[in-house]
C-alpha positions as CSV (number, residue, x, y, z in Angstrom):
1,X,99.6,131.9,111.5
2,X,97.0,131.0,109.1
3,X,93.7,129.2,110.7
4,X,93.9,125.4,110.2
5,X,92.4,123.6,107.4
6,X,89.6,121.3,108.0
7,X,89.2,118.4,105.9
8,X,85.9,116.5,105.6
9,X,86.3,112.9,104.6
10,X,83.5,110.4,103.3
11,X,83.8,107.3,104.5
12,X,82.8,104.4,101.9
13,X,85.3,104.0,98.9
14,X,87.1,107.1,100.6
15,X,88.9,105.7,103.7
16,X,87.6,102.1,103.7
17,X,87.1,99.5,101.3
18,X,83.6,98.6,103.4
19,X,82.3,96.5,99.8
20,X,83.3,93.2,101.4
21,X,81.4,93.5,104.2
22,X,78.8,95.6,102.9
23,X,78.1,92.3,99.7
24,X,77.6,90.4,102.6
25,X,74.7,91.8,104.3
26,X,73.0,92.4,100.6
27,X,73.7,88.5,99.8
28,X,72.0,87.7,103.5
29,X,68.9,89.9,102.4
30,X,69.0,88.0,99.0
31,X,69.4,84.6,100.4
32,X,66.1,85.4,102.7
33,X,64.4,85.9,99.7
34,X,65.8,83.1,97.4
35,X,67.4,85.4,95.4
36,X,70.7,84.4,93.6
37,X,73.9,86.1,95.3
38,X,76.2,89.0,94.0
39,X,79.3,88.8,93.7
40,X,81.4,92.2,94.5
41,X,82.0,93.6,90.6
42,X,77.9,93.6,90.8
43,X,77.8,95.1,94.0
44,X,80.7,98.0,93.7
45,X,78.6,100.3,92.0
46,X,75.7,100.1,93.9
47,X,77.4,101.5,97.2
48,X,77.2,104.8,98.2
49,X,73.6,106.0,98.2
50,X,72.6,104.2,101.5
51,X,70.7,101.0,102.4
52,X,67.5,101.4,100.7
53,X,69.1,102.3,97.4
54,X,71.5,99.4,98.0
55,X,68.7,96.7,98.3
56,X,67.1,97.9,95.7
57,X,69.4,97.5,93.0
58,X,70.4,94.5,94.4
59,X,66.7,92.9,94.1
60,X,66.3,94.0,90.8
61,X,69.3,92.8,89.7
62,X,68.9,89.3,91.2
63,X,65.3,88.8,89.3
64,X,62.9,91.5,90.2
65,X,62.3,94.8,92.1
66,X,61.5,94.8,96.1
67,X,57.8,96.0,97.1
68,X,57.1,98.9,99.2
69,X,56.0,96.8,101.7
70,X,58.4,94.4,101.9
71,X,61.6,97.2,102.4
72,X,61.4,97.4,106.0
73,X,62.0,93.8,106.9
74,X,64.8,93.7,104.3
75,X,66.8,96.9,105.6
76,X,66.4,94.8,109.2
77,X,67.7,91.7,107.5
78,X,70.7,93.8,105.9
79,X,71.3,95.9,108.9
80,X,71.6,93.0,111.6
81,X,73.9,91.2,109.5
82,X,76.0,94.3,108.7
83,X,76.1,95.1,112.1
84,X,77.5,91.9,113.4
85,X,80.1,91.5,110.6
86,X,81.2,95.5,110.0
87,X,84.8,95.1,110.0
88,X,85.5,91.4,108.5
89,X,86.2,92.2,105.6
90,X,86.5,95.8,105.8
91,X,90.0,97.4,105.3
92,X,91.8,100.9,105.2
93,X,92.5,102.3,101.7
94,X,96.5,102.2,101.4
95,X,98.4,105.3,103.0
96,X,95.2,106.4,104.6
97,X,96.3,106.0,108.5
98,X,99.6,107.7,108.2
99,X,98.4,110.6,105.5
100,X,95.7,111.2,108.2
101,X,97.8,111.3,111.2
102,X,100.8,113.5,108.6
103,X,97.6,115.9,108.0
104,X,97.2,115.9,111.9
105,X,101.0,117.1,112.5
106,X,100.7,119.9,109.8
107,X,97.9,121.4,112.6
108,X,95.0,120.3,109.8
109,X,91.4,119.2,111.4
110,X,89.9,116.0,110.3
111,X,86.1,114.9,110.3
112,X,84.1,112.3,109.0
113,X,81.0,113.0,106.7
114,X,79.3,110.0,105.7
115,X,75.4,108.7,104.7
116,X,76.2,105.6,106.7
117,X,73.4,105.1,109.8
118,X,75.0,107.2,112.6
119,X,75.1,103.8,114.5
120,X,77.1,101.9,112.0
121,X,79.6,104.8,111.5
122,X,80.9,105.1,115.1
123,X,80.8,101.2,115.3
124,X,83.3,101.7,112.3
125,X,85.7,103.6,113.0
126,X,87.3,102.4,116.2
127,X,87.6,99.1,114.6
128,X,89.7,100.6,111.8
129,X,91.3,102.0,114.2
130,X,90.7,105.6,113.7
131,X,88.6,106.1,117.0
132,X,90.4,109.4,118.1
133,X,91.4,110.4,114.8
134,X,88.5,112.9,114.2
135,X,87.1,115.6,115.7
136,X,83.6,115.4,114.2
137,X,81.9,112.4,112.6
138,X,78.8,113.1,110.8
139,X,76.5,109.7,109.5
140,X,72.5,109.4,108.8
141,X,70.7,110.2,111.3
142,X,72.7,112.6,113.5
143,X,70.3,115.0,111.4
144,X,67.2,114.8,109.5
145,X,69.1,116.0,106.6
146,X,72.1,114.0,104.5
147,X,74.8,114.4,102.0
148,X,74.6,116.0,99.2
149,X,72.3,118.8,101.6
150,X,74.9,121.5,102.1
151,X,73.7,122.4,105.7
152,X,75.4,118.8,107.0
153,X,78.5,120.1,105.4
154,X,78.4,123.3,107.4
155,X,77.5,121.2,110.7
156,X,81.0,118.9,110.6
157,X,82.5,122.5,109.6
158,X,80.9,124.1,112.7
159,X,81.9,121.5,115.0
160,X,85.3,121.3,113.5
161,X,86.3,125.1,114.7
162,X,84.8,125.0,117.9
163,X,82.9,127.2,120.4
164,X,84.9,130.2,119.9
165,X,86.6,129.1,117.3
166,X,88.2,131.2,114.2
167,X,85.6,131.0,111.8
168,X,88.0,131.8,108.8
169,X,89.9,129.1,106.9
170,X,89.1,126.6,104.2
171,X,86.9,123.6,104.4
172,X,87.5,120.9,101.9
173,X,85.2,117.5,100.9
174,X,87.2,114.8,100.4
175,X,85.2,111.7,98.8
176,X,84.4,109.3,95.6
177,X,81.2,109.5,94.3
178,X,78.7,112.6,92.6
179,X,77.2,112.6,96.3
180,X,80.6,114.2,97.7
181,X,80.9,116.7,95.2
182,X,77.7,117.9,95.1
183,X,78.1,118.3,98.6
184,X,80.8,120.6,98.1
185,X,79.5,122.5,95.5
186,X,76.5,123.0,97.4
187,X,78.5,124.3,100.2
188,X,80.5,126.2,97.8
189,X,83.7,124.5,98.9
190,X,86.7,122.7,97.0
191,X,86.4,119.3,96.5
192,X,89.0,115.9,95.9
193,X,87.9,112.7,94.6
194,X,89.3,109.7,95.1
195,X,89.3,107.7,91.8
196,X,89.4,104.3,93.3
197,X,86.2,104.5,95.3
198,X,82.1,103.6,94.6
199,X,80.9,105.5,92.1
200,X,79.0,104.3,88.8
201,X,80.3,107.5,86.6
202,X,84.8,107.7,87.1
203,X,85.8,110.0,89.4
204,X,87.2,111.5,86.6
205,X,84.5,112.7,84.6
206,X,82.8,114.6,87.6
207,X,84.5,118.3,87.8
208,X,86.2,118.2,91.1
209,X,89.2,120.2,91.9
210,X,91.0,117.3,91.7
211,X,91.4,114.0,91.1
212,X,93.6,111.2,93.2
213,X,94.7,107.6,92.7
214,X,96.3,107.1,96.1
215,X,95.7,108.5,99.3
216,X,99.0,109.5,99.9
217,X,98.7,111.8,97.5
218,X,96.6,114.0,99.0
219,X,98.9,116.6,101.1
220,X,100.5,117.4,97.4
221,X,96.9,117.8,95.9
222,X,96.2,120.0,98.8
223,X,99.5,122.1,98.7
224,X,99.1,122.0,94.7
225,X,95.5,123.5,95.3
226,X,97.1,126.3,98.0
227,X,94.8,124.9,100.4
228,X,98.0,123.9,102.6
């Protein structure tokens, strides 16, 4: 019996449509600054590259860019607001709770690699109700490197199989954005996209192994790839 696949999911515009909530703590650092609000077409395409990045193209497209100095208070700002309204908004991708739990049955091993503060991540997840669903869950923080560094990539993968574990098998990086795949290419692993997610260039246009509207698709895009 072959050794079972581990799948590596993003989280962000991969299993959760987190822009809702996620407009809502840039529009509270805006509205401390008496900046004019966003509205979520604005703010799609700025998620994905964590909070600093996030701020920042959201003060200089409200009027003018943020100061050095003043960052710190504004990531505070964002982060306490984010934190107390993480899953009002926030939903599950279609298909994405039964594919995971039909990837589960077919013996495959599911964790979470995300640039989302460690914190906010396992805050997440048990709201969306996929608590138990994962046997690693890797955000910012956990280590002093991030996504697209390979070597977080090989941790999830690490922790996946297991002391003693069989180190042979496939690892696969399942995500939306540049970030992901560079991830994966970095790692030297196969990588799906999710064309639906946060990215500024399509999903499309980026190389991966392949491409997906729906979630539910992905068993067939795995089984199509011979990676289940």
């Amino acid at each position: 019996m072959p050794p079972p696949l581990k799948l590596i999911f993003d989280l962000d515009g991969t299993l959760a449509d987190t822009s809702p909530d996620l407009l809502g703590a840039t529009n509270a650092v805006l509205a401390a600054r008496g900046r004019p609000r966003l509205d979520l077409d604005h703010l799609r395409h700025m998620v994905g590259f964590g909070a600093v990045a996030l701020i920042t193209q959201a003060m200089e497209a409200s009027g003018a860019p943020v100061t050095e100095a003043d960052m710190p208070g504004l990531i505070e700002i964002f982060l306490d607001h984010y934190r107390h309204h993480i899953a009002d908004g926030t939903r599950l991708f279609p298909g994405v709770a039964e594919t995971l739990a039909a990837l589960q049955q077919e013996g495959a091993k599911l964790g979470v690699l995300t640039n989302k503060p460690q914190e906010l991540t396992d805050l997440l997840l048990p709201r969306l109700g996929l608590g138990e669903m994962f046997s690693a869950v890797y955000g910012a923080g956990r280590k002093p490197y991030t996504k697209p560094d390979p070597r977080i990539f090989h941790d999830v993968v690490a922790e996946l199989y297991g002391e003693g574990g069989d180190r042979n098998g496939v690892a696969v990086m399942i995500g939306d954005s540049i970030t992901d795949l560079s991830t994966a290419r970095a790692a030297n692993a196969p990588c799906i996209l999710m064309s639906y997610g946060f990215t500024p260039v399509p999903a499309a246009e980026l190389g991966a192994d392949a491409v997906l509207d729906e979630f539910r698709q992905l068993p067939a895009a795995l089984r199509r790839l011979k990676l289940l």
